[in-house]
N, C-alpha and C positions, 0 to 999 in steps of 0.2 A: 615656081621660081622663088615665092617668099618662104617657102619652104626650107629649101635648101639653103637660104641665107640665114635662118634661125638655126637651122642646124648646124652650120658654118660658125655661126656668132657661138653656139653653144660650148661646139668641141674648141672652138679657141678658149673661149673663158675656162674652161675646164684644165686644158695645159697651161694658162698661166696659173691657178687654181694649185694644180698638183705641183707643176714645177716651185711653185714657192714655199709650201710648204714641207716638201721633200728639200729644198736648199737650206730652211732653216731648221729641220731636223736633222740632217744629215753631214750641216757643219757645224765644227767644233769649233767653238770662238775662244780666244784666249783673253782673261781678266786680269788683271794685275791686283794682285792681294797683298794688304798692307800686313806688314811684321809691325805691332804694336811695339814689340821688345827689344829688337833691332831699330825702328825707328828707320825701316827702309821697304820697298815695293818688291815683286816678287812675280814676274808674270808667270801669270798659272796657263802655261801651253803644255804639248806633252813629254818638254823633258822637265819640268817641274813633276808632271804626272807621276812619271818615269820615279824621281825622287823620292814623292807621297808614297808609292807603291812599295817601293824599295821598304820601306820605314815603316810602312804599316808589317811588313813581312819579318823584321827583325821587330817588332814589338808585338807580334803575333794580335793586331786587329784587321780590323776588315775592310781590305784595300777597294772594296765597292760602294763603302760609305764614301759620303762626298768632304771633301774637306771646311769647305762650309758649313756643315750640319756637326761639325765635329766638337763640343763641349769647350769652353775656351783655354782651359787647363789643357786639354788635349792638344789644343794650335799653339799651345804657348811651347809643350813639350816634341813638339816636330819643328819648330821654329829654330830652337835648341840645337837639336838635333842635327837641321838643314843646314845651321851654320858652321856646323862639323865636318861636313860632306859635300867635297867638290866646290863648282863655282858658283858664290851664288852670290855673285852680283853682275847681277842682268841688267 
């Protein structure tokens, strides 16, 4: 009997275990990233992505770097850019 109730206690802690860490691997959370230059917000979901993506492809770098990591000269010149293209104020 106490058996099966460790075993019981187990495999539940383990689906909450799994289930939460597959929830926060597996969702994408959207950040609102400030435009220094513009002097406005920009929330980074995936049609902001969509945007980055875009812009990495016409300025031929590498749409799998993160826009975070990206040199500030480099955010200042997609910021540029984004305010060229479409709507962007969200």
């Amino acid at each position: 009997m106490f058996k099966k109730r460790g075993l019981i206690r187990i495999a539940c802690l383990a689906v909450v275990v799994v289930s939460g860490v597959c929830g926060t691997a597996c969702f994408h959370r959207a950040y609102r990233a400030y435009d220094p230059y513009y002097n406005d917000y920009h929330k980074w979901n995936d049609r902001e992505a969509d945007y980055y993506r875009q812009w990495c492809r016409e300025t031929h770098r590498d749409g799998a770097r993160e826009f975070r990591r990206l040199p500030p000269d480099e955010q200042e010149e997609y910021w540029k850019w984004r305010h060229q293209h479409g709507d962007h104020h969200h």
